[in-house]
VEXPABA-607609 format. One line per field, with one value per residue (C-alpha): residue number from 0; residue in three letters; x, y, z. Coordinates in steps of 0.001 Angstrom, whole numbers, plus 524288, in hexadecimal, padded with zeros to 5 digits. Layout:
resi: c(NUM ...);
resn: c(ALA ...);
c1: c(X ...);
c2: c(Y ...);
c3: c(Z ...);
END
This chain:
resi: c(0 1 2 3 4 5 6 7 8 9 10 11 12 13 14 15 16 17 18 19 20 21 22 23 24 25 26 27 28 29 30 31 32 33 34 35 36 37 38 39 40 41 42 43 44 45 46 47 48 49 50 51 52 53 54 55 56 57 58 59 60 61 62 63 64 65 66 67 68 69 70 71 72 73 74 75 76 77 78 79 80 81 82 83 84 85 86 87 88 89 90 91 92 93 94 95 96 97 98 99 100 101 102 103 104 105 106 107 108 109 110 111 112 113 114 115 116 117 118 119 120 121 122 123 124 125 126 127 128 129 130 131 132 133 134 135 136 137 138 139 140 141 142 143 144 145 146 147 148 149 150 151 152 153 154 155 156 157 158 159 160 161 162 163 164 165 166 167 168 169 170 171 172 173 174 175 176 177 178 179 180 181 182 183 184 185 186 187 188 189 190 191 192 193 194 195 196 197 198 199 200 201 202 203 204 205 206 207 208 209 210 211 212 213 214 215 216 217 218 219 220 221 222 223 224 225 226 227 228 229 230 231 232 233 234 235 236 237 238 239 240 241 242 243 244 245 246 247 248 249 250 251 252 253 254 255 256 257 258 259 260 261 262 263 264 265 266 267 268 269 270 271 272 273 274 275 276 277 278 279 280 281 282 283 284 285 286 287 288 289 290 291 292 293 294 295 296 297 298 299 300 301 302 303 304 305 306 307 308 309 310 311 312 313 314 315 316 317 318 319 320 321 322 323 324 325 326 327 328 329 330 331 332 333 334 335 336 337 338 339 340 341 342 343 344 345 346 347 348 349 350 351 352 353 354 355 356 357 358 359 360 361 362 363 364 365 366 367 368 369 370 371 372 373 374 375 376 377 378 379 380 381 382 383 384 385 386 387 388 389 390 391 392 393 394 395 396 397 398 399 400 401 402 403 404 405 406 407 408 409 410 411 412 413 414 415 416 417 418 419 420 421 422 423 424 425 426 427 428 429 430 431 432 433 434 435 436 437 438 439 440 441 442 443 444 445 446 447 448 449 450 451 452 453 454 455 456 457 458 459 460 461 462 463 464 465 466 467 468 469 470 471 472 473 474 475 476 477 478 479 480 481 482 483 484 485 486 487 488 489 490 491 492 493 494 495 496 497 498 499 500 501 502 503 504 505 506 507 508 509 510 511 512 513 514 515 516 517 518 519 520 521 522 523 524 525 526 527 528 529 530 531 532 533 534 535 536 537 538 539 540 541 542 543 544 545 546 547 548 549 550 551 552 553 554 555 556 557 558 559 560);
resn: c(UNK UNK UNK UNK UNK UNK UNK UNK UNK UNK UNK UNK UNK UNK UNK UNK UNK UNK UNK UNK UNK UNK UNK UNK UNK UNK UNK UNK UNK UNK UNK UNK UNK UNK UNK UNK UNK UNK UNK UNK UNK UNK UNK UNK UNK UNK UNK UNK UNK UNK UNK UNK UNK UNK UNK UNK UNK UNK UNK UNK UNK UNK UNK UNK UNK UNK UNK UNK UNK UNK UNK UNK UNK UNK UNK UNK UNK UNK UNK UNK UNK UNK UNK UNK UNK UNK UNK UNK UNK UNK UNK UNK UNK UNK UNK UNK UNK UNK UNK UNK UNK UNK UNK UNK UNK UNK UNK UNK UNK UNK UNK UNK UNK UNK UNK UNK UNK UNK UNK UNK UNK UNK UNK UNK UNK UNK UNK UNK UNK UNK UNK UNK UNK UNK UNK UNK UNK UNK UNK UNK UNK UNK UNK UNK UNK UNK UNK UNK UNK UNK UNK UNK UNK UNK UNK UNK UNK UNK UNK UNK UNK UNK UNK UNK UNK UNK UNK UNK UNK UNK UNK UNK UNK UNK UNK UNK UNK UNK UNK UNK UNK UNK UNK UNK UNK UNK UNK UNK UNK UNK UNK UNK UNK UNK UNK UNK UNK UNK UNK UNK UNK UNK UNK UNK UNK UNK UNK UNK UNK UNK UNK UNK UNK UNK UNK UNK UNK UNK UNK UNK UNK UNK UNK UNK UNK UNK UNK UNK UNK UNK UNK UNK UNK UNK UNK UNK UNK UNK UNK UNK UNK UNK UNK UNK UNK UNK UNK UNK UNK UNK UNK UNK UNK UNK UNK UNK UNK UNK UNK UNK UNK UNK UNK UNK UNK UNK UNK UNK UNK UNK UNK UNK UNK UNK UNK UNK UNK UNK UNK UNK UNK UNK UNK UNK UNK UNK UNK UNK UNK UNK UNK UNK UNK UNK UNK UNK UNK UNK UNK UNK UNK UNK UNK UNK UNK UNK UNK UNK UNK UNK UNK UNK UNK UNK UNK UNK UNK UNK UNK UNK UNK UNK UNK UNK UNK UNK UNK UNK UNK UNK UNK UNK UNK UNK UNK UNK UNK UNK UNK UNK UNK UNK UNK UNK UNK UNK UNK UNK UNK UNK UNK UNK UNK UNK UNK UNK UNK UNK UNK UNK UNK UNK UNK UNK UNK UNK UNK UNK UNK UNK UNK UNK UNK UNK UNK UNK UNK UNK UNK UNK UNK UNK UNK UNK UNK UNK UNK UNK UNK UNK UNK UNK UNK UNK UNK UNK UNK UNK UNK UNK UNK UNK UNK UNK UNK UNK UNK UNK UNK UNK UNK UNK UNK UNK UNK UNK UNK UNK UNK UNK UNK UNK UNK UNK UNK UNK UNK UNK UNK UNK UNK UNK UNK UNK UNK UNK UNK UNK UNK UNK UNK UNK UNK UNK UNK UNK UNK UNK UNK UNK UNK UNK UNK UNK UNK UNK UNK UNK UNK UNK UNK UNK UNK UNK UNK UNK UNK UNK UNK UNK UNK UNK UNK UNK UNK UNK UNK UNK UNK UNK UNK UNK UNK UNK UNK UNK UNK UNK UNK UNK UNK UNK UNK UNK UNK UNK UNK UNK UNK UNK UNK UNK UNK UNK UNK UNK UNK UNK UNK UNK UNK UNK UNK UNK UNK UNK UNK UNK UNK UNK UNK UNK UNK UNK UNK UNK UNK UNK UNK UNK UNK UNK UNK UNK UNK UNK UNK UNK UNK UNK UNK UNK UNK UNK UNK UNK UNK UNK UNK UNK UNK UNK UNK UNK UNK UNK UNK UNK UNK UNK UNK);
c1: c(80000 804E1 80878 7FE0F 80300 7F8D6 7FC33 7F7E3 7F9EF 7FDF8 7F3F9 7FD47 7F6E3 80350 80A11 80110 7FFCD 80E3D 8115D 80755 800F3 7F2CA 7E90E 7DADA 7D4C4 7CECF 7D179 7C257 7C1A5 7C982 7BEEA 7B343 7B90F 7BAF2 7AC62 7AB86 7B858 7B110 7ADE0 7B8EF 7BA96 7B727 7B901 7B9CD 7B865 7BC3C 7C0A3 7D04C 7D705 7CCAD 7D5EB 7D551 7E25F 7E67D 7DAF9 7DF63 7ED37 7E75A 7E1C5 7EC92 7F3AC 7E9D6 7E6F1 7F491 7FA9E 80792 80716 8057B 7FD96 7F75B 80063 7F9CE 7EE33 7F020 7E469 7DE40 7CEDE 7D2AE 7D946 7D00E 7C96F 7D45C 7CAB1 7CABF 7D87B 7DE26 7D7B4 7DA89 7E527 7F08E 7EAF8 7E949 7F083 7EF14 7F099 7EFD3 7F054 7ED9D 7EBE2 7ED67 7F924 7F2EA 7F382 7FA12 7F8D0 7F636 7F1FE 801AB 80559 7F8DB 7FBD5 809E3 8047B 7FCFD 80704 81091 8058A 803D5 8132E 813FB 80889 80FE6 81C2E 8152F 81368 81F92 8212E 81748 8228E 8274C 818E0 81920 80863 80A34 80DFF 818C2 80E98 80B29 81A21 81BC6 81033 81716 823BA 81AE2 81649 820C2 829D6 8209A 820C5 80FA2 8068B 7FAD4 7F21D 7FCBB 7F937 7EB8A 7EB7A 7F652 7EACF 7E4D1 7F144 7F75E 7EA25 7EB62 7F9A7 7F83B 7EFBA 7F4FA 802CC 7FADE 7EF4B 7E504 7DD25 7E240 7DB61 7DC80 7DD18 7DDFB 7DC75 7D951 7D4DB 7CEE0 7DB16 7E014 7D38F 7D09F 7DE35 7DA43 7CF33 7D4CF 7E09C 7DAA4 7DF06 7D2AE 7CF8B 7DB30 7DCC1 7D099 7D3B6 7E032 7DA44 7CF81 7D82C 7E191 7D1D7 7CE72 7D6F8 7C82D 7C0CA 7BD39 7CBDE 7CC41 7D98D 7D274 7CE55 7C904 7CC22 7C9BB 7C9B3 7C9E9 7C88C 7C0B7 7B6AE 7B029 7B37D 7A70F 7A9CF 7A7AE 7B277 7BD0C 7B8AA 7B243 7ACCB 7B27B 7A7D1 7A584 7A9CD 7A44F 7A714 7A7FF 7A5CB 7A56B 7956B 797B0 797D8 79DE1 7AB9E 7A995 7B096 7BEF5 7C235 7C255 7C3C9 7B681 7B49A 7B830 7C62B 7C875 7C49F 7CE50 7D8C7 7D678 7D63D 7E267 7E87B 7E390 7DDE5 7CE3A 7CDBF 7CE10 7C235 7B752 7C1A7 7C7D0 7B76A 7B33F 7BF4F 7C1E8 7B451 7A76C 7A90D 79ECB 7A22E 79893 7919C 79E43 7A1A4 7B1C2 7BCCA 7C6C3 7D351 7DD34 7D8A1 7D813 7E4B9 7EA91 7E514 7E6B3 7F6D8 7F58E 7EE34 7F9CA 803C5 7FD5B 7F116 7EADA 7ED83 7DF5E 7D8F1 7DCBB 7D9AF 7E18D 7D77A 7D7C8 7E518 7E491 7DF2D 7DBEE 7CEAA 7CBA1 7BC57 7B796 7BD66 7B693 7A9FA 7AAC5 7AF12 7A15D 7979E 78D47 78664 77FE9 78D3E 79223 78582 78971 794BF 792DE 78841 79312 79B89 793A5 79385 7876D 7849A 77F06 77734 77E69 77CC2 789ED 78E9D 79595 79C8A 7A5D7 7AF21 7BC35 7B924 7A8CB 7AC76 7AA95 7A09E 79455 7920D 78C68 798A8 79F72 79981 79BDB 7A848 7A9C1 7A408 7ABEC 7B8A1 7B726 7B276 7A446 79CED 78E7D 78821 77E0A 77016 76D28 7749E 76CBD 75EC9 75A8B 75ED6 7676F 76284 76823 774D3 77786 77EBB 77D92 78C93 7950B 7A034 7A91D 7AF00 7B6FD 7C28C 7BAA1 7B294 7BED7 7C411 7B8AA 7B740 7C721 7C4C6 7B98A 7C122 7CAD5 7C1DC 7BD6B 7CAF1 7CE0E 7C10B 7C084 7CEC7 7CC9B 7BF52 7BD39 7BC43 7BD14 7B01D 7B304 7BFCA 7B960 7AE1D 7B8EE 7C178 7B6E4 7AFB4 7A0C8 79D5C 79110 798A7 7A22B 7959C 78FFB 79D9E 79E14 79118 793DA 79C74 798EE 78E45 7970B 79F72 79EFD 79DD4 7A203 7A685 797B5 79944 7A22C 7AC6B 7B6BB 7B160 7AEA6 7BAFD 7C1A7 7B50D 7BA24 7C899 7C907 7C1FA 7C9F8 7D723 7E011 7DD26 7EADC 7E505 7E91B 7DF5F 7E168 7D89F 7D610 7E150 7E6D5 7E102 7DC74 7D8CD 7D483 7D50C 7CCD0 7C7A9 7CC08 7D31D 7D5A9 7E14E 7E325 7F279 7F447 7E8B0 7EA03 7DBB7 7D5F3 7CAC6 7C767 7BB08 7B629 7ABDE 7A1E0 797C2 7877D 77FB3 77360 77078 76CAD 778E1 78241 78089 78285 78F0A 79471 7941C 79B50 7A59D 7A675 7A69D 7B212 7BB32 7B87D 7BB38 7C5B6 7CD60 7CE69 7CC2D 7D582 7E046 7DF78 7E016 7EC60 7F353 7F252 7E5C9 7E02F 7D199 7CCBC 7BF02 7B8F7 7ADE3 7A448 7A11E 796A6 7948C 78712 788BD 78A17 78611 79068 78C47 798AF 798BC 7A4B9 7AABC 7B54E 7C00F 7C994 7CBDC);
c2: c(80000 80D32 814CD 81FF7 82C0E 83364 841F8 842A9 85188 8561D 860DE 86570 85F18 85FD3 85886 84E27 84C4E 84DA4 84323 8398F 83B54 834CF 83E00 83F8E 84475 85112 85A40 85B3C 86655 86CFD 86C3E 86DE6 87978 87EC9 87CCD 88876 88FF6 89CE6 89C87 8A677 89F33 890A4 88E3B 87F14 87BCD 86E7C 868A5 867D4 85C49 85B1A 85EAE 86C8E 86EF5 864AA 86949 8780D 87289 868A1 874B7 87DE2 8741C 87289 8825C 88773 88B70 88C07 87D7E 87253 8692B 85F22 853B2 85528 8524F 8493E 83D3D 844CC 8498F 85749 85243 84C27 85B3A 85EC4 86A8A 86F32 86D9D 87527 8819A 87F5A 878CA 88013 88C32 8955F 89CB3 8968C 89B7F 8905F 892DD 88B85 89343 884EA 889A3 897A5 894A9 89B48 89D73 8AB28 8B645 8B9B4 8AA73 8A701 8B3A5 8AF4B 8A158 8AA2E 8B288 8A54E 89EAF 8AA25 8AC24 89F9C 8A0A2 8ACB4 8A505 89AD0 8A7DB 8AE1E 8AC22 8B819 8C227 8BF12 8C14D 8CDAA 8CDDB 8D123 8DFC1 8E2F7 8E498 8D810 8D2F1 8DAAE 8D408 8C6D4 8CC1D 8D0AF 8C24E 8BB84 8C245 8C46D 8D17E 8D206 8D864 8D12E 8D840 8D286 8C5CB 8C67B 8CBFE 8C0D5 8B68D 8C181 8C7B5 8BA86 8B5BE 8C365 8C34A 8B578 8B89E 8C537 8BBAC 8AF82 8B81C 8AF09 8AEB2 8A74C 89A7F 89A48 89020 89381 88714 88830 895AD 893BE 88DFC 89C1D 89F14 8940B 89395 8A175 89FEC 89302 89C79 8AA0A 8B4A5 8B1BE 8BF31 8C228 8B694 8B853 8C5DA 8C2AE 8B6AD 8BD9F 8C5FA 8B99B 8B48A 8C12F 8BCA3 8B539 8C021 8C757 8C396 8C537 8BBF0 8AEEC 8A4C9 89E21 89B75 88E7A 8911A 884A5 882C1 87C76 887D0 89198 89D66 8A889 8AE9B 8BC65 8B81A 8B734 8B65B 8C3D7 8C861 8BBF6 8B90C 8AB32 8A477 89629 88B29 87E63 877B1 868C7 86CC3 86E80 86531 86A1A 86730 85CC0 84FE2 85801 85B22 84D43 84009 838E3 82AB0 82852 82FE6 8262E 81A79 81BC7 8204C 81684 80D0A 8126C 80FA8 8024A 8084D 80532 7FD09 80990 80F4B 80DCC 812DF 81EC8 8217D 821F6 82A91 8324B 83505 83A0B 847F4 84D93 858F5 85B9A 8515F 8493B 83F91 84239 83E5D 844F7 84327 847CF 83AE6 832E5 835F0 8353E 8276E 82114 8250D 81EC4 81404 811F4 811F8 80A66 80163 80113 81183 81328 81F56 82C50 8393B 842AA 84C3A 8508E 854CE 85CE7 868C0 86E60 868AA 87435 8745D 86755 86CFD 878AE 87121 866B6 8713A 87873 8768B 87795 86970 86893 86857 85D10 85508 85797 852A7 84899 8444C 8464C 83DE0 834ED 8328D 83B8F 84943 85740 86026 86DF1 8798F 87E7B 88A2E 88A08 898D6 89ADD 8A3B3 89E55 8A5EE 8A0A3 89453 89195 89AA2 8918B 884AB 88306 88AB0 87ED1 8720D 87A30 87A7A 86ACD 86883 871FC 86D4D 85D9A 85A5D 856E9 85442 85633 84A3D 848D1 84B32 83CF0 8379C 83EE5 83EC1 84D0D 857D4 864F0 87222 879AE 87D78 871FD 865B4 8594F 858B0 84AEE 84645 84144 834EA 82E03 83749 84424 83D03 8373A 84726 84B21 83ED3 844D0 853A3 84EEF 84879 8528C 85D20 8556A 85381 8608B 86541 85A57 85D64 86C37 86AD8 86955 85B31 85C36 85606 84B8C 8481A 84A03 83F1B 83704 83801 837C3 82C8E 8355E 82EAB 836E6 842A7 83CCF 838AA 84528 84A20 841A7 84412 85168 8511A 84727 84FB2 859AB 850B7 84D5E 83E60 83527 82726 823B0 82436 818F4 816B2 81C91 829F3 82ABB 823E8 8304F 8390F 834C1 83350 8423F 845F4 83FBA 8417F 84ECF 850D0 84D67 83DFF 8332D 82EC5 8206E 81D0B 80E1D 80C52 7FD8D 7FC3D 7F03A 7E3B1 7ED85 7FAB9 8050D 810BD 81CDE 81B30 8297F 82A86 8339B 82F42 839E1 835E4 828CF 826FD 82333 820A2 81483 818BB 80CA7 811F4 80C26 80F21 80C92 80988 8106A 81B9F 810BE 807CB 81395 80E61 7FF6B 8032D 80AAC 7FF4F 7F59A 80049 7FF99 7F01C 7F052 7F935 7EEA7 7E2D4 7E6F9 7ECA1 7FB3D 7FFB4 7F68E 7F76C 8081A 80426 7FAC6 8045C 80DE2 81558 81794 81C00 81683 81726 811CE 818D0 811BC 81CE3 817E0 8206D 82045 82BA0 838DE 830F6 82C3E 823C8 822B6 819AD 8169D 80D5B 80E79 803F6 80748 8163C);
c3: c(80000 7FC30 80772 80C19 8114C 8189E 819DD 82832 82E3D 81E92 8188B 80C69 8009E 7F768 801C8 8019C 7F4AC 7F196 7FB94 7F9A4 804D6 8062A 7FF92 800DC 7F60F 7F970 7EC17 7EA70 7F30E 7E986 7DE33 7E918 7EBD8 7DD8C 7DAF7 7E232 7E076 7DFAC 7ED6C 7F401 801A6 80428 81353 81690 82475 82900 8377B 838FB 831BE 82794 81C74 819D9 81920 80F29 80827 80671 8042D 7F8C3 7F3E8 7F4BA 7EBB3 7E1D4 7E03A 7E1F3 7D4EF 7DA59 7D91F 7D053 7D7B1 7CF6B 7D2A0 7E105 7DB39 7D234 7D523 7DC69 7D9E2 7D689 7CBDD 7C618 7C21D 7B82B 7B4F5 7C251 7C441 7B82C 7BCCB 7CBB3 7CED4 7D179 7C9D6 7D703 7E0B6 7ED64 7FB98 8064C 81408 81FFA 82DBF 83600 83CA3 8428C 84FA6 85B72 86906 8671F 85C00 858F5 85885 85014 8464E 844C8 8414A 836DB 8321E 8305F 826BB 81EA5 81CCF 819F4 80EC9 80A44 808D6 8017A 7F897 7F6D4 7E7CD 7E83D 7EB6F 7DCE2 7D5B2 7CD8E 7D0AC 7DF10 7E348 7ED43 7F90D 7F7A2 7F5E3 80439 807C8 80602 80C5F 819E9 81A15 81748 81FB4 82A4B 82B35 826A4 83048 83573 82C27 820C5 82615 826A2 8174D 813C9 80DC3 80797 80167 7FC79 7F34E 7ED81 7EAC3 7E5E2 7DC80 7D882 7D559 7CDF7 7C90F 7CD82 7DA2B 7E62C 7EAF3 7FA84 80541 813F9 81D7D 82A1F 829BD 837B3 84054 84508 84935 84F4F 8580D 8594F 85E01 86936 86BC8 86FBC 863AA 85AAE 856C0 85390 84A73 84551 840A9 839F3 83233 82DDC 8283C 82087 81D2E 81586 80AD1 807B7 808E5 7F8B4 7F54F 7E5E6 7E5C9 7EBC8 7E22F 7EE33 7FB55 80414 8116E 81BE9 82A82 834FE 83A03 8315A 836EB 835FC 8297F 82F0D 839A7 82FA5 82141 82239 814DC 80D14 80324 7FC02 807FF 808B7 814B0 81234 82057 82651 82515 81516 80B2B 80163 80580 80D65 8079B 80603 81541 81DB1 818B6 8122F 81461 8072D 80882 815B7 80E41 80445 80DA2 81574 80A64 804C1 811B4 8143A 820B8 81C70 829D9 83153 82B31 834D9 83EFC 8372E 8346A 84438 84884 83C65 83367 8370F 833B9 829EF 8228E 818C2 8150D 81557 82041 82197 82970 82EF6 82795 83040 839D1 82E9E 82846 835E2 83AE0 82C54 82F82 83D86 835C3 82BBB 835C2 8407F 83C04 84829 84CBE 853FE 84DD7 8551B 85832 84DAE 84BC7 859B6 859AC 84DB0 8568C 863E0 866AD 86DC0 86A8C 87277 87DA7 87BE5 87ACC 88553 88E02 88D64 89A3C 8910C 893FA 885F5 88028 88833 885CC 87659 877A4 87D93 8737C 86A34 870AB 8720B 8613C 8604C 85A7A 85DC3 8552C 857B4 84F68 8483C 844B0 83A0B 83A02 8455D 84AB1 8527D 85DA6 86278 85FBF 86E16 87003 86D0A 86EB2 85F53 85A8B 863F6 85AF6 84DBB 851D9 85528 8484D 83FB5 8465D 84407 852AE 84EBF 84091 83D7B 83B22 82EF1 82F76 82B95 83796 84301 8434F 8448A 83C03 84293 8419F 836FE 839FC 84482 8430B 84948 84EDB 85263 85496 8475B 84AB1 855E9 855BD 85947 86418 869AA 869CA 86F75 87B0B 87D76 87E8E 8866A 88F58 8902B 8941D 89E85 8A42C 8A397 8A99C 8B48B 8B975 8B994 8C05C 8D053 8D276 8E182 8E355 8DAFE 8E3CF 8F135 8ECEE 8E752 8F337 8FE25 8F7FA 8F451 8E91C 8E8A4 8E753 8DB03 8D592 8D4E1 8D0A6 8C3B1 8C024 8BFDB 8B891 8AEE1 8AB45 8A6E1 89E7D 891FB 88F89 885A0 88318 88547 89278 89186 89EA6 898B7 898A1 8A703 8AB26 8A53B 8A967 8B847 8B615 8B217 8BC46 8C5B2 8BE2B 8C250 8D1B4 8D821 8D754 8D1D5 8C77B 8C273 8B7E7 8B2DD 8BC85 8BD43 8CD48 8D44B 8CAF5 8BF38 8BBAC 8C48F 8BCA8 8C335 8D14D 8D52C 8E07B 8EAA7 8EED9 8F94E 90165 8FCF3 8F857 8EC1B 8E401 8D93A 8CFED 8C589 8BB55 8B4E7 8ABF4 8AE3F 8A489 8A85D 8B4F1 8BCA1 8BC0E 8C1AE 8CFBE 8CADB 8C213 8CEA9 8D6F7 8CC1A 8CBD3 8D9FC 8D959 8CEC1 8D82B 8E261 8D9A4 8D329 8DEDF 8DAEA 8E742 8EFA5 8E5C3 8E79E 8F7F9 8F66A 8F01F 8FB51 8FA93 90712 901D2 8F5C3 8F0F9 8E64F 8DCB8 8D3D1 8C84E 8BF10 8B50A 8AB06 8A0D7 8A81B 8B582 8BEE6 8CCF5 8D6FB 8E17B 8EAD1 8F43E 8FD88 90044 90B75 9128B);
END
């Protein structure tokens, strides 16, 4: 079998193509998109790792007329328009910029980040200080940007400045690609210095607004920003969203693209598995996967058959957002979430223009935001039985991968809210033996959780280990104590007392008291107790916690003062 390279973490088309990296075929978007060349601004919005990048850089190479690109297309479906491509391909000025890498930890780091990708655009430009169509204010124009000598207003008329002098040198009107037009807002926005981002990228973004050197301009990135926010006055502006259809089949894998990688691989075992942790996004009337998973577990896959599937997508970004949900009081939320969790969906109405800085500010703006970003995907109208209001969605989770994201920021946030909270009470029951008064404490509590797992043992062996966990104790969980292994035995060395807790789970209400008392029975039989005791614990009592959804019953005994 010929050897397949998959281009894992690589965006730049021409170095796919001219290394033989594994390719699929999305050059369609190229002749959607001319159907409608006349439009001035086409603004694609698609989660992060969907292929937007590689998609602006396939572009760049087929436009650019600096370049002769048709052995990097050679068998592929572009190709087969010969009309198309004699007028098109590399027949335009192009001007390609991504803004990925605007980030800082404050305005005057973030601007810098700026400044650095347009000198390096302007360097990719240089042969225009020899064109005899270009006057010498715009040959100092190049200087102050190369040399970094160009004033912030320089900067924000650099876009604007470079289409005109690049048509001025070829005599034909510039075709224009800016990806990830949203990032510096967005780290903006998480860092504190939004306005003042915002101001300066509306200014780069007017190079869209009534410019008489674009041919056309494709604009990507995950939110659609409120045109009056920073598009202001740019006319014949059209968004192409994970709602739209148009588009939908050339961002994210379709089944038919993982079949034949997966065939071309000799990887077709793995289907059903790469299709519950990697698909169930629907963008348009298209059911997609995401291809930065795929690409990355079909590389685990070739270099380890048996690599279980894992979570890549999580680590491409700050997952900022779920905290900012799960941390809400508001009780609605929670039950949402956990009907989510729990493999079902919400109807929730969306908004679909935002601005950076209300994200937070509404709990609708909140679930447009988990569905424009990749954390949830509306489900079809034929797979729920009552039809959403006009503009709501009925919202779920995509696959295994995001569920398994959300069960772990869940988790997290409970950690980090038990330990900071006063769990006094919660130690004086455990220490002076009032079960009553621990019962009363986890239900409490419970109530203000958010549960998963289906209430399975797991979840509130880790509900009680964090609640127990960071108080100057020593908390041993699924320990190796007495004939088996105890749940949670929580040690207090200094006063030489401790405490053994076995869970278990009740079927119904009405079993709590019954699943208490086999808890109880297991410490006894299995010497959990007396094995704490012979190791030099003066005071050791012993909790039964049955647990029946958000209900918890604690019972205790006492062996030995």
């Amino acid at each position: 079998m010929k050897k397949v390279n998959i281009p894992v973490g690589r965006s730049d088309f021409e170095y796919i193509r001219k290394n033989d990296f594994y390719y699929i075929d999305k050059t369609g978007l190229i002749e959607e998109l001319l159907k409608t060349s006349a439009r001035q601004v086409t603004l694609i919005t698609r989660p992060r790792r969907f292929g937007k990048t590689l998609n602006m850089s396939m572009m760049a190479e087929f436009f650019d007329i600096q370049k002769d690109s048709t052995f990097l297309f050679k068998g592929l479906s572009i190709s087969k328009n010969p009309e198309l491509c004699s007028v098109w391909m590399n027949q335009y000025p192009v001007v390609f910029i991504s803004f990925r890498n605007v980030d800082g930890l404050d305005f005057h780091q973030a601007y810098a980040k700026l400044y650095s990708t347009i000198e390096d655009l302007y360097n990719e430009h240089l042969y225009l200080m020899e064109s005899k169509n270009l006057n010498p204010n715009d040959l100092r124009f190049i200087r102050n940007i190369t040399e970094e000598t160009a004033a912030q207003v320089h900067i924000e008329n650099s876009l604007l400045r470079l289409t005109r002098m690049l048509s001025a040198h070829y005599g034909k009107p510039v075709i224009l690609l800016i990806d990830e037009y949203d990032v510096p807002l967005a780290k903006a926005s998480v860092k504190g210095y939004y306005r003042e981002m915002l101001n300066v990228m509306r200014g780069v973004l007017s190079v869209l607004k009534d410019n008489a050197a674009l041919c056309f301009a494709v604009v990507t990135g995950c939110l659609q920003i409120v045109k009056e926010s920073i598009f202001t006055g740019t006319n014949n502006f059209v968004t192409d969203t994970i709602s739209d259809s148009r588009l939908d089949k050339y961002f994210g894998f379709t089944q038919v693209d993982v079949d034949q990688l997966l065939q071309d691989t000799k990887l077709s075992d793995h289907k059903e598995e790469i299709k519950e942790w990697y698909n169930g996004y629907l963008f348009g009337n298209c059911n997609v996967y995401c291809p930065w998973d795929v690409m990355n577990h079909v590389e685990n896959l070739l270099l380890d058959p048996s690599a279980p599937p894992a979570d890549y997508w999580e680590h491409t970004s700050h997952n900022d957002v779920i905290y900012q949900f799960i941390s809400t009081t508001e009780a609605d939320i929670n039950d949402k979430f956990e009907t989510l969790l729990a493999g079902g969906y919400i109807i929730e109405p969306i908004e679909p223009h935002l601005t950076y800085d209300i994200l937070h500010s509404s709990e609708r703006n909140l679930w447009t935001l988990l569905y424009f970003t990749g954390y949830l995907t509306r489900m079809q109208i034929k797979d729920i039985p009552e039809t959403p209001a006009d503009g709501s969605l009925a919202l779920t989770i995509p696959n295994a991968e995001i569920r398994r994201l959300f069960q772990k920021s869940v988790s997290e946030w409970f950690l980090a809210k038990t330990q900071a909270s006063d769990r006094s009470e919660l130690f004086n029951a455990l220490w002076n033996g009032d079960a009553g008064q621990m019962q009363d404490f986890l239900n409490d509590t419970l109530f203000d959780t958010i549960s998963y797992h289906d209430y399975q043992e797991s979840f509130y062996h880790a509900f009680l280990a964090g609640l127990l966990s960071r108080k100057g104790y020593k908390v041993e969980s699924n320990y190796e104590n007495g004939l088996e292994r105890s749940d949670i035995v929580v040690k207090d060395r200094k006063n030489r007392r401790a405490a053994v807790i076995e869970t278990k789970i009740a079927d119904s209400e009405n079993r709590l008291a019954a699943a208490c008392e086999d808890a109880l029975k297991q410490i006894g039989k299995k010497q959990y107790a007396a094995a704490v005791q012979k190791a030099g614990y003066r005071q050791v009592t012993s909790f039964g916690i049955a647990f029946y959804q958000k209900q918890c019953r604690v019972e205790k005994m006492t062996a030995g003062k």
